[in-house]
MARTORKOL-432675 format. One record per residue (C-alpha): chain; x, y, z. Coordinates in steps of 0.5 Angstrom, whole numbers. Example, Ala and Ser with C-alpha at 12.3 -4.5 7.8 and 13.67 -1.06 7.14 Angstrom:
BEGIN
(node "A",(25,-9,16));
(node "A",(27,-2,14));
END
This chain:
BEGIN
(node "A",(0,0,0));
(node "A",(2,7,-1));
(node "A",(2,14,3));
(node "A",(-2,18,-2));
(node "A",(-5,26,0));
(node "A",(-11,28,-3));
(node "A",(-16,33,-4));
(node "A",(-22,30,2));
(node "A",(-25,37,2));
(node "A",(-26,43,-2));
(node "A",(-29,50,0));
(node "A",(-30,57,-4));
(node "A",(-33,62,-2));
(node "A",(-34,70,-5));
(node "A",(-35,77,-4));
(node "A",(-43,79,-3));
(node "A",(-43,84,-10));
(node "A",(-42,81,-17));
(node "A",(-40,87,-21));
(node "A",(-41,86,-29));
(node "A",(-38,90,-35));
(node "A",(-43,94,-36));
(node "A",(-42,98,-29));
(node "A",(-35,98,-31));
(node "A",(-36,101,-37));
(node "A",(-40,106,-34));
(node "A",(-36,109,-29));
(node "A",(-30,110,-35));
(node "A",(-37,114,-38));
(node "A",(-37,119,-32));
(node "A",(-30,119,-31));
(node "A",(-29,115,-25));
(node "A",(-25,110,-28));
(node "A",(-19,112,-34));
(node "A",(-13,109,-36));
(node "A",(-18,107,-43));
(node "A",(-17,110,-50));
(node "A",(-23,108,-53));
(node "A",(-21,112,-60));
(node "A",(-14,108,-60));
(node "A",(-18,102,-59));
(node "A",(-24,101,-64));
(node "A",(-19,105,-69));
(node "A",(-15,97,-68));
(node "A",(-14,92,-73));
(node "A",(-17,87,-69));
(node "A",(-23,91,-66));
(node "A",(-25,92,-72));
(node "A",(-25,84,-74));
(node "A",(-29,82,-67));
(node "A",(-34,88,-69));
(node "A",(-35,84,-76));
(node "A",(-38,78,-71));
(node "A",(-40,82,-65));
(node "A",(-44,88,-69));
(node "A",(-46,90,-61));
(node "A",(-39,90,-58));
(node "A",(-37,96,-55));
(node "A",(-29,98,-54));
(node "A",(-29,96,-47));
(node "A",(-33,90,-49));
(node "A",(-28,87,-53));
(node "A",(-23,89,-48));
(node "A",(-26,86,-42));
(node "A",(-28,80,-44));
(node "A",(-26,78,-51));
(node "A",(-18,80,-49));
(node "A",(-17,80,-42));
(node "A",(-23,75,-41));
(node "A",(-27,77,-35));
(node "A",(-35,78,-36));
(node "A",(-37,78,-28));
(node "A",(-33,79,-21));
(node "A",(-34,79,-14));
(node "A",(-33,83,-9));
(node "A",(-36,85,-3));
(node "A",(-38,91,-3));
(node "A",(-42,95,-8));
(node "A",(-38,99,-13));
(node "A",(-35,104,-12));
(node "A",(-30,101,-7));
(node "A",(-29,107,-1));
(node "A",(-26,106,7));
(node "A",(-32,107,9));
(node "A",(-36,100,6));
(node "A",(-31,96,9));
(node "A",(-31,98,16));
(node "A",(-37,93,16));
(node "A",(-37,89,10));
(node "A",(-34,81,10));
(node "A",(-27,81,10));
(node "A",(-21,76,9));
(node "A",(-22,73,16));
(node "A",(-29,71,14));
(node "A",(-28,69,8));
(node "A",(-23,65,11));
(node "A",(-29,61,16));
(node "A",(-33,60,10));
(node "A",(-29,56,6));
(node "A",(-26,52,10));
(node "A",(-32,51,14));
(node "A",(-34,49,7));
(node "A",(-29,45,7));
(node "A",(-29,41,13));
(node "A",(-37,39,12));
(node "A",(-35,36,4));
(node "A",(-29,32,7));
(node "A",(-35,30,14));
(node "A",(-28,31,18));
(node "A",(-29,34,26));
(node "A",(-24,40,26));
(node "A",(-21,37,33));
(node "A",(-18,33,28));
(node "A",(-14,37,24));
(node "A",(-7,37,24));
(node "A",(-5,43,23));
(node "A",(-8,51,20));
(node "A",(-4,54,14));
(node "A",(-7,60,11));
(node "A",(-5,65,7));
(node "A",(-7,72,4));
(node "A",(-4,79,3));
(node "A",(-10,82,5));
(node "A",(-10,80,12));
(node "A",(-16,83,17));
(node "A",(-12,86,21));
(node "A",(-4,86,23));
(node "A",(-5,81,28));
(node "A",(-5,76,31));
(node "A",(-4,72,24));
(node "A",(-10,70,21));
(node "A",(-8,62,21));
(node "A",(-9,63,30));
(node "A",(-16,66,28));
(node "A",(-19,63,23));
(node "A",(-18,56,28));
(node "A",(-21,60,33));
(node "A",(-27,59,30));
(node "A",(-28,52,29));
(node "A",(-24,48,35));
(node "A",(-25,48,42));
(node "A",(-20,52,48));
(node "A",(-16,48,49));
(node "A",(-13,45,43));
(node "A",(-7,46,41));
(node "A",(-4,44,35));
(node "A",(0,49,31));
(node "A",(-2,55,25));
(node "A",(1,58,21));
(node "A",(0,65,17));
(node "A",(5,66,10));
(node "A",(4,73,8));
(node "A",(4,72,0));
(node "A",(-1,72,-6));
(node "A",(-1,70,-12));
(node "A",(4,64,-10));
(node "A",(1,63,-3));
(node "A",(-4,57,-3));
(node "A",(2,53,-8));
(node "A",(7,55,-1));
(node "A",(3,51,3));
(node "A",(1,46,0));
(node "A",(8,44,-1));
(node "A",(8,46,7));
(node "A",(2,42,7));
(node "A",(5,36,5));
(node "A",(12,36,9));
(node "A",(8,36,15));
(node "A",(4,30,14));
(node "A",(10,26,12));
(node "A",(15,28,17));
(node "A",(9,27,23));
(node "A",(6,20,22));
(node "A",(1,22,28));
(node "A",(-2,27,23));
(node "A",(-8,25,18));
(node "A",(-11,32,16));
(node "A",(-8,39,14));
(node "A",(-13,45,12));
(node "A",(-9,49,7));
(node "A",(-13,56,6));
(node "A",(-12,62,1));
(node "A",(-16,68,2));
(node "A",(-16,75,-1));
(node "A",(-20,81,-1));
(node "A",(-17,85,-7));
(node "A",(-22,90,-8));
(node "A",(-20,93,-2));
(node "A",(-13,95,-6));
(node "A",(-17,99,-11));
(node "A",(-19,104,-6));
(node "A",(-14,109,-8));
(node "A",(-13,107,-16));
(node "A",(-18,110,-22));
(node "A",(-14,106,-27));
(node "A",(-19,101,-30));
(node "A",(-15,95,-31));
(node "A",(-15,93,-24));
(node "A",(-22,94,-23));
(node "A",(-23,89,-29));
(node "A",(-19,84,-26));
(node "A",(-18,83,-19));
(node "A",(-24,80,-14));
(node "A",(-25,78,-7));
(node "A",(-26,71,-5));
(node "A",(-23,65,-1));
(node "A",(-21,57,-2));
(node "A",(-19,51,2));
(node "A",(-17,44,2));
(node "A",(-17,39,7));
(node "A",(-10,36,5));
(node "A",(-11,28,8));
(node "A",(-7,21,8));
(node "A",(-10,16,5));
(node "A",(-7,9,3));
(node "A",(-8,6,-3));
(node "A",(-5,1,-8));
(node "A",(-4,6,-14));
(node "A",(0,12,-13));
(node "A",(-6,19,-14));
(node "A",(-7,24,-10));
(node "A",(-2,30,-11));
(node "A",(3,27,-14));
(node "A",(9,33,-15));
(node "A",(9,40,-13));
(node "A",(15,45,-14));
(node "A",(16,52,-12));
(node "A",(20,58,-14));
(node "A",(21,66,-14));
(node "A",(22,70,-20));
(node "A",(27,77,-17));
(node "A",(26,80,-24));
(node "A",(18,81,-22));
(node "A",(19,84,-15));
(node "A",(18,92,-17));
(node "A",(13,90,-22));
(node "A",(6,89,-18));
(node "A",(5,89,-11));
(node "A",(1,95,-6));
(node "A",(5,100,-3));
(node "A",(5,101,5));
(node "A",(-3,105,5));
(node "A",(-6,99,0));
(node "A",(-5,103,-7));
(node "A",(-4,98,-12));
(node "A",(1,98,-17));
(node "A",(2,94,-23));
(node "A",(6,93,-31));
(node "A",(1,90,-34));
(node "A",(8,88,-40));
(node "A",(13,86,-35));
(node "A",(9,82,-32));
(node "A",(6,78,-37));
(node "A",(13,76,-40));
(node "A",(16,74,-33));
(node "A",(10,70,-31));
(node "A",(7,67,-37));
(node "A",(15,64,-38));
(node "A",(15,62,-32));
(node "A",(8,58,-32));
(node "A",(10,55,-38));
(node "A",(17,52,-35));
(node "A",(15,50,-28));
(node "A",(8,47,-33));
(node "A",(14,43,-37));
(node "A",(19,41,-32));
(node "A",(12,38,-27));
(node "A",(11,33,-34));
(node "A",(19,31,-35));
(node "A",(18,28,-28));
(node "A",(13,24,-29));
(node "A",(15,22,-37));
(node "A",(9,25,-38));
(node "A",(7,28,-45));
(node "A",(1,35,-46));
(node "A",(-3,29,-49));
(node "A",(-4,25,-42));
(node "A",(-6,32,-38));
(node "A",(-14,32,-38));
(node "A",(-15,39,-34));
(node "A",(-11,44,-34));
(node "A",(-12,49,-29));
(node "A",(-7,56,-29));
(node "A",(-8,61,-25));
(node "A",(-14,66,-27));
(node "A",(-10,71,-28));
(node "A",(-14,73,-35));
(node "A",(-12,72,-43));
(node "A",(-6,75,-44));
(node "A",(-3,71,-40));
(node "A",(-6,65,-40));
(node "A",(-7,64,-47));
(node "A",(1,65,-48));
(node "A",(1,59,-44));
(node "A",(-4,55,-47));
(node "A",(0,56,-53));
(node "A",(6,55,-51));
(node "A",(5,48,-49));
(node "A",(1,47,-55));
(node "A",(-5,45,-51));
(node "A",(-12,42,-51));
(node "A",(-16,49,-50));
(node "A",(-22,44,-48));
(node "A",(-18,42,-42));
(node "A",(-16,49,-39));
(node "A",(-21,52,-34));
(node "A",(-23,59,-33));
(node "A",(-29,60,-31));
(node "A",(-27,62,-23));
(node "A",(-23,68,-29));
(node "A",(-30,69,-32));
(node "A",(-35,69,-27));
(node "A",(-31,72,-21));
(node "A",(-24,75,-23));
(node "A",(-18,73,-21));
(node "A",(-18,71,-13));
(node "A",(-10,71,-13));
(node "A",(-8,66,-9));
(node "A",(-15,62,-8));
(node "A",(-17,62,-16));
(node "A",(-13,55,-17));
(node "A",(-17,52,-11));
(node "A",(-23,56,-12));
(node "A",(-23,53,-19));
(node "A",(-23,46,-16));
(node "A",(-28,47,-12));
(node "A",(-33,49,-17));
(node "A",(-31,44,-20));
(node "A",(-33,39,-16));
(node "A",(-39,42,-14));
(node "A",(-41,42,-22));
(node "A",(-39,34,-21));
(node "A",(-33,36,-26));
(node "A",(-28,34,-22));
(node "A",(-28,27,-25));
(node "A",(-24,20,-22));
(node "A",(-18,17,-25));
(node "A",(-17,26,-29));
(node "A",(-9,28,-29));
(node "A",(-10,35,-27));
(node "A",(-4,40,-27));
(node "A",(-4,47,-24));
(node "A",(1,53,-24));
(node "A",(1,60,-21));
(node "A",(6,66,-22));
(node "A",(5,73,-20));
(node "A",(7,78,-15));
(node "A",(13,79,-12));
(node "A",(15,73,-17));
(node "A",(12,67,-14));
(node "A",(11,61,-18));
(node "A",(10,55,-18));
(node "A",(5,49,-20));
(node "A",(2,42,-18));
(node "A",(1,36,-21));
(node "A",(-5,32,-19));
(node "A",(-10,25,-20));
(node "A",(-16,25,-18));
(node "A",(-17,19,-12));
(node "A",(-21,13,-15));
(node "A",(-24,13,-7));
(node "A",(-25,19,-3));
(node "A",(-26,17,3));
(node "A",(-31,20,8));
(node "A",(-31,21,15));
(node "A",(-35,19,22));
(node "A",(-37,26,23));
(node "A",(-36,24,31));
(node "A",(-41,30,36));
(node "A",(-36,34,38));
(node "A",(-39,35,45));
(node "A",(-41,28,47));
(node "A",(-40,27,55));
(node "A",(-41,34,56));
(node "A",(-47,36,60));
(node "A",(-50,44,60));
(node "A",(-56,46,63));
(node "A",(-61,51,59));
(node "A",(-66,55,63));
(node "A",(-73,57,59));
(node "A",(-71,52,55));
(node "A",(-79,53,52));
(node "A",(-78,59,50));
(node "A",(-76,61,43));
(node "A",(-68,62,44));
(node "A",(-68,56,50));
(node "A",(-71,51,45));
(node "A",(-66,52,39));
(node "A",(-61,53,43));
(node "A",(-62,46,47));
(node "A",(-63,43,40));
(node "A",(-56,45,38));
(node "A",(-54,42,43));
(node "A",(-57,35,44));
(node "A",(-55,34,36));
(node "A",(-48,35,38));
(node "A",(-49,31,43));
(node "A",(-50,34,49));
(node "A",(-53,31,55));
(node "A",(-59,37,57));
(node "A",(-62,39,64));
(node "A",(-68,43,61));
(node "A",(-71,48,65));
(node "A",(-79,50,63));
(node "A",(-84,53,66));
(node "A",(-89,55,60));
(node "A",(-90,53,54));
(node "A",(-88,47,54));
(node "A",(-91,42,49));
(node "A",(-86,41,44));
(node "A",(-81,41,49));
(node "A",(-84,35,52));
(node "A",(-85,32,45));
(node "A",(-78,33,42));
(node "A",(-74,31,48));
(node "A",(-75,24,48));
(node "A",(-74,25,39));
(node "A",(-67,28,41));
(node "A",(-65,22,46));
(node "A",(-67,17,42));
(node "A",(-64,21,35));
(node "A",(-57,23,38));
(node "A",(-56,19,44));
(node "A",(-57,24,50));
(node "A",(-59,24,56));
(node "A",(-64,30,58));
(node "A",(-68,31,64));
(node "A",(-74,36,64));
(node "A",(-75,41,70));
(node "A",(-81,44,71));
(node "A",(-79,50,74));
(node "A",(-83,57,76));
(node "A",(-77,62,76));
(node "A",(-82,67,80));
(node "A",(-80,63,86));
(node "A",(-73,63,89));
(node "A",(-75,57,94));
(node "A",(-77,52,87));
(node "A",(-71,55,84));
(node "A",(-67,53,90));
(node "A",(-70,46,90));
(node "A",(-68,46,82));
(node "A",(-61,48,85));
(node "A",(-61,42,91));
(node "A",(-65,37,85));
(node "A",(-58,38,81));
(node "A",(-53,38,86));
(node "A",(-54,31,88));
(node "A",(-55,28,82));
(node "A",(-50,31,78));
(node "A",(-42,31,80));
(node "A",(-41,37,74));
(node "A",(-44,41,69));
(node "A",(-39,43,63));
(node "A",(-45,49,61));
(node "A",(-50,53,64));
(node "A",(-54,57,59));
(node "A",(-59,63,62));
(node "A",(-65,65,57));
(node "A",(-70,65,61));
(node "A",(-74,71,61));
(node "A",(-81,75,61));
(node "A",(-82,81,57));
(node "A",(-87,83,63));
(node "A",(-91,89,62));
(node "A",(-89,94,56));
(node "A",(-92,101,59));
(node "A",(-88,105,60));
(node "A",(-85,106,67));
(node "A",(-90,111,71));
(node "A",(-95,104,68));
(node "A",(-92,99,71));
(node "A",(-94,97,78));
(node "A",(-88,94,83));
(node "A",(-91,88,83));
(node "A",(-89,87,76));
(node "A",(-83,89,76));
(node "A",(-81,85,83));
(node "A",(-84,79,79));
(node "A",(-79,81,72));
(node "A",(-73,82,76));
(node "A",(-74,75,79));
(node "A",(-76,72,73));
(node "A",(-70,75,69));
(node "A",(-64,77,75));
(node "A",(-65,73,81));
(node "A",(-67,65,80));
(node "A",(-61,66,75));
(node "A",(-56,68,79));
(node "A",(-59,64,85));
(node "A",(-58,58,80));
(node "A",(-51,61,78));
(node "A",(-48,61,85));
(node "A",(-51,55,88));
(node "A",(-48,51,82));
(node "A",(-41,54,82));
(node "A",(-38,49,85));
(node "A",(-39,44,80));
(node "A",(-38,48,73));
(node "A",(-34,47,70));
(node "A",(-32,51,63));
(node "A",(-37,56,60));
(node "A",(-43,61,64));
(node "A",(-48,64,58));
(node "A",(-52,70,60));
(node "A",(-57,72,54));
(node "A",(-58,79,55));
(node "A",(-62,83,50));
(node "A",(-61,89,43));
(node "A",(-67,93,49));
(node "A",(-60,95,53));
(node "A",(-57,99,47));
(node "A",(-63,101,44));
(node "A",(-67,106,46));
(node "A",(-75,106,46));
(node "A",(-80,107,51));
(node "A",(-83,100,54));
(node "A",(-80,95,57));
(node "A",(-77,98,62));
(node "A",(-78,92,67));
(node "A",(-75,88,62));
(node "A",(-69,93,60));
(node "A",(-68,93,68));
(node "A",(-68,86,69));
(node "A",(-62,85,64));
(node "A",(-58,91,66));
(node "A",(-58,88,73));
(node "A",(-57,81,71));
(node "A",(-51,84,66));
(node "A",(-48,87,72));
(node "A",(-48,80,76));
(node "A",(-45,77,70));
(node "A",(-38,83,70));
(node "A",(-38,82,78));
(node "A",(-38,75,79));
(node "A",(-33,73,72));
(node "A",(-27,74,76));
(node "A",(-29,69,81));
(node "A",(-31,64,76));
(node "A",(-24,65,72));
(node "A",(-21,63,78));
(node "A",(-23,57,77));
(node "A",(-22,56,70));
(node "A",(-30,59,68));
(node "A",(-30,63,62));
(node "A",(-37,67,63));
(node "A",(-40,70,56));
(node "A",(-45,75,56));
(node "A",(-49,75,50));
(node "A",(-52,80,47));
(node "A",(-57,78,40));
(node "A",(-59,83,36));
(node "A",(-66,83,33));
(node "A",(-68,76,33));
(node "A",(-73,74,28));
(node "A",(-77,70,33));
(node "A",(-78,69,41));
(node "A",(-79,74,45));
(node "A",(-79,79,39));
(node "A",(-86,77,38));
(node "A",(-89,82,44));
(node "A",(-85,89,40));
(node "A",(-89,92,36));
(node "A",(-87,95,30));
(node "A",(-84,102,32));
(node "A",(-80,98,37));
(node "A",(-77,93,32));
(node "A",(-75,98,28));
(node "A",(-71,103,33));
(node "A",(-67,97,35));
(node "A",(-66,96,28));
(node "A",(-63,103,27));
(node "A",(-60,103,34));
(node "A",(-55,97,32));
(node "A",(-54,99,25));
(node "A",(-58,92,22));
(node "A",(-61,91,16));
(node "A",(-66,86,19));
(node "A",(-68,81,23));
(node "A",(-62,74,24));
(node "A",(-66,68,25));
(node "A",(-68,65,31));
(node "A",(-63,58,29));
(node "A",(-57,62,26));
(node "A",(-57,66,33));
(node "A",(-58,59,38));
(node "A",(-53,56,33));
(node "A",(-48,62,35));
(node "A",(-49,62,42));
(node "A",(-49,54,42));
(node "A",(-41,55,39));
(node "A",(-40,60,44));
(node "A",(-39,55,50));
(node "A",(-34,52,47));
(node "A",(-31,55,41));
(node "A",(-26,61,42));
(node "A",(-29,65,37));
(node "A",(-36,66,33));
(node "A",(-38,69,26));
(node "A",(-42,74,26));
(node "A",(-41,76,33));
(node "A",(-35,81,36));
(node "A",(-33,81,43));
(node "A",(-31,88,48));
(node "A",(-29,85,54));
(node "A",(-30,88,62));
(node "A",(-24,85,65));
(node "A",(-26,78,64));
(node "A",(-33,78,62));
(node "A",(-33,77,55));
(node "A",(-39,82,52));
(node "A",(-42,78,45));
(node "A",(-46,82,41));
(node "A",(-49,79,35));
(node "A",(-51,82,27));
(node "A",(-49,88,30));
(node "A",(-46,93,24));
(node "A",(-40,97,27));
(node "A",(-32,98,27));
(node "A",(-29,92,30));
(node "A",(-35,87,27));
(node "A",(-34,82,22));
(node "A",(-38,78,19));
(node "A",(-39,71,16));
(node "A",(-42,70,9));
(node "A",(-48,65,10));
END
């Protein structure tokens, strides 16, 4: 049997907004874009020829899509690209998430079971830490410690550590799987530039493959890689300092097309291969110029070479060979037994190539449930919030203690659904918050029964009357305060000497915004808020992490008792578009108790409180593309 590394899962991901030609074409109309001498272009000889075929063809037509071959490309921000779009729009390290993410359901692989993080990019979302650390963060549990690593570079990222990829394997036989990542937000780059040809080509997006040993008979899988740096590219395309791209379309389409078409040729002389053999070429999607240069040089079969990614998404830089892979794949193109050669050049004159055979046999994966053996008690596990989370849980294979009270039915109904589906033990406790003495006897019930509890999730609320404050009697606000503040504190403290990893508290998006109503409501949880920031120190002596979780508008729950003034002022006070569904919040607030960091949230903290908000706009929010 031989050690083969293949491809067992391929994920992409680009940016929101598809800018077209015809956007394009018009900003060099008004004058946004320049750089474009339309006169020198339909006065040319072969203008004129594709206008005989194309009758309709503008000059940009023919220069956009017909010689540099772009039709579409993603970004993700509208255009025109300002500062100002990308303080709140998806950026590399979101990217990132998705297509990994993407990555690992395609493979059926536990991201505990990772041996190692590579990503690369030039754009990072920050300076640091390294996007590697970060992007891990989102899918493994505290405690893991297997190492990252982060290659600034572009064009040559993903071949980088893909060779990275392959040594790790080979020199750690305790390791099965490497995710290698290569994501980019170009755009950004464009800020500062009105020339047109950088807006035609260059994209945002994200891909990743999850590199895996496997043993076979034959030899497949990634056969051979090589990487080199051409010195002679080094001032010819790069970004200065404040993210201003420059670029010499000539010298780089000499220098790369050379050095696509040798490392193409020296990939095939080490397997005695001919052109002929190939079934697919996939060269970087770097445009026509350069890529019908090697096409030509090789003298090889153009139904074999791929440039859709190019066609219909621009260039991605260093993500646009295992972009292409995975739509591919995902157009069930990607077929078993194909010889598959790929190469890249560009900037700083990194190039290099892959040669690789697509397995006979991709082998899937036990997705193992990543939380089994734990045990977490969720409080109003009835209501809306309460319900999905312990779903979530339940499915990944979380033992449940549930506290209820109204609005029971389907919780009995889908509790013994969940034991029997997932394998989990759950134990319903009809519990009336309103009362400190039954929440104390909930308390006492636990505490002999169980010797631990790895989490405890507080969505237990009530909305209480929504007059205004001079309407609401004490009774009320006394019975909202319990409800809300005191049982779940009381709770808190009386289970303290058995938690053992994460405390959650849901707040509420009435805290930051402002409306009138609620004001039981919005007391209640700036008290429990208060709680949550004093009593954190003492929880992190003992190595608890307390999250104070704060949802945007949710589209469900407890936003069904807002009228519609209210809905809209929270909206407009957290800048959300609209309402997150009820399943993407607990989904969110379900990772939160074991996963360092979470897609679509961001975090402040009060000394060691962590304060989540989740589908607010902001400054320092990034989010996830769903």
């Amino acid at each position: 049997m031989i050690d083969n590394y293949i491809f067992s899962g391929i994920g992409h991901a680009f940016g929101e907004y598809e800018i077209d030609n015809a956007t394009l074409e018009k900003a060099i109309q008004t004058e946004y874009l320049d750089a474009f001498n339309q006169k020198r272009i339909e006065s040319g000889e072969s203008f004129q020829k594709y206008r005989k075929s194309h009758p309709k063809a503008s000059a940009f037509d023919f220069m956009a899509e017909y010689k540099m071959g772009f039709k579409t490309r993603n970004h993700v921000v509208p255009f025109p690209p300002n500062r100002s779009k990308y303080k709140s729009a998806a950026n590399a390290l979101d990217l990132a998430v998705d297509a990994v993410q993407m990555a690992l359901d395609d493979a059926g692989i536990h991201p505990e079971h990772i041996g190692a993080w590579l990503v690369s990019t030039a754009t990072p979302h920050e300076q640091a830490p390294g996007i590697a650390e970060t992007l891990k963060a989102y899918f493994v549990h505290f405690d893991n410690t297997c190492e990252t690593m982060t290659l600034h570079s572009a064009c040559g990222g993903f071949n980088y550590n893909l060779e990275r990829a392959l040594i790790y394997l080979k020199q750690h036989p305790e390791a099965e799987h490497v995710v290698v990542c290569h994501t980019e937000v170009m755009s950004e780059l464009l800020v500062d530039t009105t020339e047109f040809v950088p807006y035609v080509t260059f994209a945002d997006g994200a891909a990743a493959v999850i590199l895996s040993r496997i043993q076979s008979e034959d030899k497949e899988g990634l056969l051979d890689i090589v990487n080199y740096e051409d010195p002679q590219m080094i001032n010819f395309l790069g970004a200065t300092p404040k993210g201003r791209m420059y670029m010499q379309a000539g010298i780089i389409k000499d220098r790369a097309t050379e050095n696509l078409v040798r490392n193409s040729r020296e990939l095939l002389s080490r397997y005695q291969l001919k052109v002929e053999d190939i079934d697919l070429m996939i060269p970087h999607q770097t445009g026509n110029a350069i890529v019908h240069g090697v096409v030509e040089a090789l003298k090889i079969d153009t139904s074999k070479v791929y440039q859709e990614v190019q066609y219909r998404h621009g260039n991605l830089s260093g993500a646009s060979i295992p972009a292409s892979i995975s739509l591919l794949k995902k157009d069930n193109r990607w077929k078993k037994g194909d010889l598959v050669l790929t190469a890249t050049a560009g900037l700083g004159g990194e190039n290099g190539a892959f040669l690789y055979k697509i397995p006979q046999k991709n082998p899937k994966h036990e997705h193992l449930p990543i939380l089994k053996g734990k045990t977490a008690v969720v409080t109003g596990a009835s209501g809306g919030i309460g319900f999905e989370v312990a779903k979530i849980l339940a499915e990944r294979g979380c033992n449940l203690i549930l506290q209820y009270k109204t609005q029971s039915e389907d919780l009995k109904k889908y509790a013994p659904i969940w034991e029997k589906e997932f394998g989990v033990e759950i134990e319903l406790m009809e519990v009336d918050f309103a009362s400190e003495f039954a929440t104390l006897t909930m308390a006492d019930t636990i505490l002999k029964k169980h010797q631990s509890i790895n989490y405890i999730v507080h969505t237990a609320a009530t909305t209480g009357s929504l007059k205004r404050a001079t309407e609401v009697s004490s009774k009320e606000f006394d019975k909202v305060f319990q409800i809300n503040q005191w049982s779940p504190i009381v709770l808190t403290q009386k289970l303290f000497p058995i938690l053992k990893e994460t405390i959650l508290y849901v707040g509420s998006v009435a805290e930051d915004a402002e409306f009138s109503g609620s004001v039981a409501y919005v007391a209640s949880k700036r008290g429990l808020h208060g709680f949550a920031g004093s009593f954190a120190p003492e929880a992190a002596k003992k190595g608890l992490k307390s999250i104070y979780y704060m949802p945007g508008m949710v589209d469900g729950g407890m936003a069904k008792y807002l009228d519609e003034y209210q809905i809209q002022a929270s909206l407009m006070a957290i800048k959300q578009k609209q309402a997150t569904p009820l399943d993407v919040i607990a989904t969110r607030i379900a990772q939160s108790l074991y996963i360092p960091k979470v897609s679509g949230t961001y975090n402040h903290y009060e000394d060691v409180l962590t304060v989540r908000r989740d589908s607010y706009q902001g400054d320092n929010i990034h989010y996830s593309i769903q």
